[in-house]
C-alpha positions as CSV (number, residue, x, y, z in Angstrom):
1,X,149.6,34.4,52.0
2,X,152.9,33.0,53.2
3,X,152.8,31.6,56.8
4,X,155.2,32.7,59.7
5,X,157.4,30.1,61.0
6,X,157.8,29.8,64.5
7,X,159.7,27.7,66.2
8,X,159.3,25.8,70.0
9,X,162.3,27.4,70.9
10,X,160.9,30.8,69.7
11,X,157.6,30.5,71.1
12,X,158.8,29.5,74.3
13,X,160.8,32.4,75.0
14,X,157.4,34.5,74.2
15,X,155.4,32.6,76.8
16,X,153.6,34.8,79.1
17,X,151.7,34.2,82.5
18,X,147.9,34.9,82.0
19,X,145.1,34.7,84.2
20,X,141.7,35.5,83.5
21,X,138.1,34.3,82.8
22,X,137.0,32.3,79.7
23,X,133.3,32.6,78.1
24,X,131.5,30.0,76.4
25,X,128.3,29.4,74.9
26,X,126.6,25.7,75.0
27,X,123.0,24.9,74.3
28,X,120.6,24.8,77.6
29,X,119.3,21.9,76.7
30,X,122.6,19.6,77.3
31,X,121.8,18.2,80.2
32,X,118.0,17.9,80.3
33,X,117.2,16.6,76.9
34,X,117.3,13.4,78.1
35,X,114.5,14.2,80.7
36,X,111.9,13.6,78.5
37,X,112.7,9.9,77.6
38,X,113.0,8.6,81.0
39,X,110.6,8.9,84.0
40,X,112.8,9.3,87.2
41,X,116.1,11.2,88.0
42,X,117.5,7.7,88.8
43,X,116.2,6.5,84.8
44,X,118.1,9.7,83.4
45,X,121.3,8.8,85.7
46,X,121.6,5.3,84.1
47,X,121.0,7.4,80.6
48,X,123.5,9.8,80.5
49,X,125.8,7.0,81.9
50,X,125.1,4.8,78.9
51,X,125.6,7.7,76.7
52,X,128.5,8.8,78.6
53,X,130.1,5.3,77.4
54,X,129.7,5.6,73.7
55,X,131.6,8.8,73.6
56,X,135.3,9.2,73.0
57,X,137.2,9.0,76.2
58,X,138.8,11.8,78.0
59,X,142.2,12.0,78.5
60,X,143.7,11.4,82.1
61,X,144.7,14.8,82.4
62,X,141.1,16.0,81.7
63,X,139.2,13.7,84.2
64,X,139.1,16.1,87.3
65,X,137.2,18.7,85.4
66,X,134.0,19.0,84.7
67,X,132.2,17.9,81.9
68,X,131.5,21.6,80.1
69,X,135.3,21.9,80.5
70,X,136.4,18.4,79.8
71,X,134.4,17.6,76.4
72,X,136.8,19.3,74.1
73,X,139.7,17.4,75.3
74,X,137.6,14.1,73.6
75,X,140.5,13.1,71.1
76,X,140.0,9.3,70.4
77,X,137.4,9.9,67.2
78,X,138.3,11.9,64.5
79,X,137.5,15.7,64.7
80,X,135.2,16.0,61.5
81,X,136.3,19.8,60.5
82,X,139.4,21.7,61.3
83,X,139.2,24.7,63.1
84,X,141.6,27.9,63.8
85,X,143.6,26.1,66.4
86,X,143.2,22.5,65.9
87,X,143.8,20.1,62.9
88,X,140.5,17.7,61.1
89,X,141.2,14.1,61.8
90,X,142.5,12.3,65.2
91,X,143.9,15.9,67.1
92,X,144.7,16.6,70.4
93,X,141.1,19.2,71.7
94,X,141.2,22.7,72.4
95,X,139.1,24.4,74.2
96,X,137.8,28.2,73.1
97,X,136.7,30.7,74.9
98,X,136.3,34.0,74.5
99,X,137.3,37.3,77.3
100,X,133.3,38.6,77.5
101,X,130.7,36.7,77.3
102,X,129.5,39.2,74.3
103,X,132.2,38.5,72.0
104,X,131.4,34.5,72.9
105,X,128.3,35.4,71.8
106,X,129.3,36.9,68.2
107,X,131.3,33.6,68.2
108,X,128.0,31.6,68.0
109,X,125.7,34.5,65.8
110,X,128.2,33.9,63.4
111,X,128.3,30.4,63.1
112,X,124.6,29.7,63.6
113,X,124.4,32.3,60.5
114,X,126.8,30.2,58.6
115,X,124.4,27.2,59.0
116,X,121.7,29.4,57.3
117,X,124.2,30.5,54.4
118,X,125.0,27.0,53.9
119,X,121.0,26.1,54.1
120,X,119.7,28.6,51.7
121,X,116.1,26.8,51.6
122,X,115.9,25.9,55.6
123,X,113.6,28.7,57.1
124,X,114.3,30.9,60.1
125,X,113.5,29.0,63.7
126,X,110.5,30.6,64.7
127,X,111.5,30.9,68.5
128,X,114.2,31.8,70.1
129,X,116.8,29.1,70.9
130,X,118.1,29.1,74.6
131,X,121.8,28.7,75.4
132,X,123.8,28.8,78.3
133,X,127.1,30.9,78.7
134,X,129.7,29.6,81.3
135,X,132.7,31.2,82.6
136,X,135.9,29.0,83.3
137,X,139.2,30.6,85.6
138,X,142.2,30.1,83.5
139,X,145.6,30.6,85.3
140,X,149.0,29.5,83.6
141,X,152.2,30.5,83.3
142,X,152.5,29.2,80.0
143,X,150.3,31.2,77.3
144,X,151.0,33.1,74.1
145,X,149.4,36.8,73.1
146,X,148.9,37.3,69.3
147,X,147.7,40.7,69.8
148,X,151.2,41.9,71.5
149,X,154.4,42.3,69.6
150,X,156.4,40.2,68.0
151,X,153.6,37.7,67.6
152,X,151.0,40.3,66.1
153,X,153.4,41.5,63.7
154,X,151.8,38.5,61.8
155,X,148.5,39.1,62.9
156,X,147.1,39.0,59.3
157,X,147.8,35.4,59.2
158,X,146.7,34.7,62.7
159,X,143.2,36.8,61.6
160,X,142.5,35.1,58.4
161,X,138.4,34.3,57.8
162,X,138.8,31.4,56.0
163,X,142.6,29.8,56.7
164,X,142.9,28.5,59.1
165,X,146.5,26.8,58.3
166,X,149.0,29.5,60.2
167,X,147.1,29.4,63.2
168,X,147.2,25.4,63.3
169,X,150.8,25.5,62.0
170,X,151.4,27.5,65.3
171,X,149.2,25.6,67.4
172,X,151.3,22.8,66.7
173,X,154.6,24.2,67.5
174,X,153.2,25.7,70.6
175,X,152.7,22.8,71.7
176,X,155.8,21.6,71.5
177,X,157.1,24.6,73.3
178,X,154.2,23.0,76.6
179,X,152.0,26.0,75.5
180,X,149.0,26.1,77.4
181,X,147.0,29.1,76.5
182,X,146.8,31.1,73.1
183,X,145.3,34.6,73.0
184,X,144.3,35.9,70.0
185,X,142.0,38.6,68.4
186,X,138.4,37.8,67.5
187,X,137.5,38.6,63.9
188,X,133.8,37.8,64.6
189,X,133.4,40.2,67.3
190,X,132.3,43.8,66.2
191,X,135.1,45.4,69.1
192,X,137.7,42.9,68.4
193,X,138.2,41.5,71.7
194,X,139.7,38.4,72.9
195,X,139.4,34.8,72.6
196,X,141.3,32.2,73.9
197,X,142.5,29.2,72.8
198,X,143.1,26.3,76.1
199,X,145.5,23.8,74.6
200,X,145.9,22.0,78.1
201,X,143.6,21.1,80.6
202,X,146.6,22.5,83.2
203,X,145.3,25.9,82.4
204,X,141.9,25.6,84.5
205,X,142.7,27.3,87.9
206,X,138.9,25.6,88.9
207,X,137.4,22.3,88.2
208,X,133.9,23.7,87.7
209,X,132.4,26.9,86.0
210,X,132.6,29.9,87.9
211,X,129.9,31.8,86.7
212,X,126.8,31.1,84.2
213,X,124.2,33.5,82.0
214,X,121.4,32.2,80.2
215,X,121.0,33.7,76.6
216,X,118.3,33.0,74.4
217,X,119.1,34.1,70.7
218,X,116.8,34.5,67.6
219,X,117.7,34.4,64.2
220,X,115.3,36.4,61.8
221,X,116.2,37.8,57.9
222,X,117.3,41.2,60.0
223,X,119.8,39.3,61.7
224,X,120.0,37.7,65.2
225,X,119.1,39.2,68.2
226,X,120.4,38.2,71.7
227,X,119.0,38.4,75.9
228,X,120.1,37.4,79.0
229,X,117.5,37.1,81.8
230,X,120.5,37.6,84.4
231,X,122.2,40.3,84.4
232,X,119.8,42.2,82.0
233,X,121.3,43.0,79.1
234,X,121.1,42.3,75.2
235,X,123.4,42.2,72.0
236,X,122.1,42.3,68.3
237,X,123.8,41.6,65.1
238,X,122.7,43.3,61.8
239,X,122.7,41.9,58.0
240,X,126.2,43.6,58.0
241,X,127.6,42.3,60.9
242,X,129.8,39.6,59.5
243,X,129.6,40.6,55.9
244,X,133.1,40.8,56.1
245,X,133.1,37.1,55.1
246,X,131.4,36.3,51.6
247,X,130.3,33.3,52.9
248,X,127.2,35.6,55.2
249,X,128.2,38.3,52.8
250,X,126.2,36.6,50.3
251,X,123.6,35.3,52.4
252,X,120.1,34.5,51.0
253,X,117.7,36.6,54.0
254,X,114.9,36.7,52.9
255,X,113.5,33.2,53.7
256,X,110.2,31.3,55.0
């Protein structure tokens, strides 16, 4: 597949103002794992400080935010695997998101199948892992829609399962252009919906989440099956779900 050239000139004639609300899915247990090592709030304060100094710094830019918001923006060690947006090796972070929570949760049933496909003799979890979904507001005048003309008149490359090297290719030059946001269609999510891509920590109209869910998903051979306590509400993925991509296509399920 041949990828698109766009230029920083180009792209920044199709920047766009967008203002919305970003989903995202980190585990629960992020901030109180440490509780069991330590015997008093003021022991688990000196902790996560301790651990707060071996990781990669954040950038000035970044050092307002909060943490959930903040992390990706860690750019000093070397991002271990590319992903659609962002280069392997010493990149500048992106942050993803997704436009409902439910499609941010497709995001993670996908990838948390991925594990399994990669780990064809690691059984199912028996329970039910626990996860918290946060909202982020994300204002800027700056942003780029794939899913609108002329940008989605390449949407197969911008789609692609597997290659990821259009979409970085982009990235790049979006940057360039002082790109903040990149829309884009997600090809996990069984309505196709919206995720977004935060290239800038500029783009957060709030310095903290705005709004959190607590999900707890389980993984089984029939697929995964997801809750929230608050609102009520549930979302389930079958066998066929992602079987778009040979990688769960051809996914050993049946497993101890």
């Amino acid at each position: 597949m041949s990828s698109p050239i766009w230029t920083p000139a180009a792209l920044s004639s199709e920047a766009k103002a967008y203002k919305a609300k970003g989903w995202r899915l980190v585990e629960a247990q992020h901030r109180v794992s440490t509780l069991k090592l330590v015997d008093s709030l003021e022991d688990q304060l000196i902790l996560e400080n301790l651990i707060e100094a071996t990781k990669p710094i954040v950038p000035l830019e970044c050092r307002h935010l909060d943490y959930l918001l903040s992390t990706p923006f860690r750019y000093d060690a070397p991002y271990p695997h590319g992903s659609r947006f962002r280069r392997a090796g010493r990149t500048a972070g992106v942050f993803y998101a997704a436009e409902h929570p439910e499609t941010a949760l497709a995001e993670m049933a996908f990838y948390r199948l991925l594990f399994f496909a990669d780990s064809p003799d690691t059984p199912w979890p028996s329970d039910a892992a626990e996860y918290t979904a946060f909202a982020v507001a994300l204002d800027t005048g700056h942003a780029l829609d794939l899913t609108i003309p002329p940008l989605s008149l390449d949407a197969a490359n911008w789609t692609h399962l597997t290659d990821y090297s259009a979409c970085q290719n982009l990235a790049d030059a979006a940057r360039q252009a002082d790109v903040q946001i990149i829309r884009y269609q997600s090809v996990r999510d069984p309505h196709r919906r919206a995720n977004v891509a935060v290239l800038h920590c500029a783009a957060f109209a709030q310095r903290q989440p705005v709004a959190r869910q607590t999900w707890r998903m389980k993984l089984s051979a029939t697929g995964v099956i997801a809750l929230c306590e608050f609102p009520r509400s549930g979302v389930s993925f079958d066998k066929d779900a992602f079987a778009n991509d040979d990688r769960i296509a051809n996914m050993r399920w049946n497993r101890q």
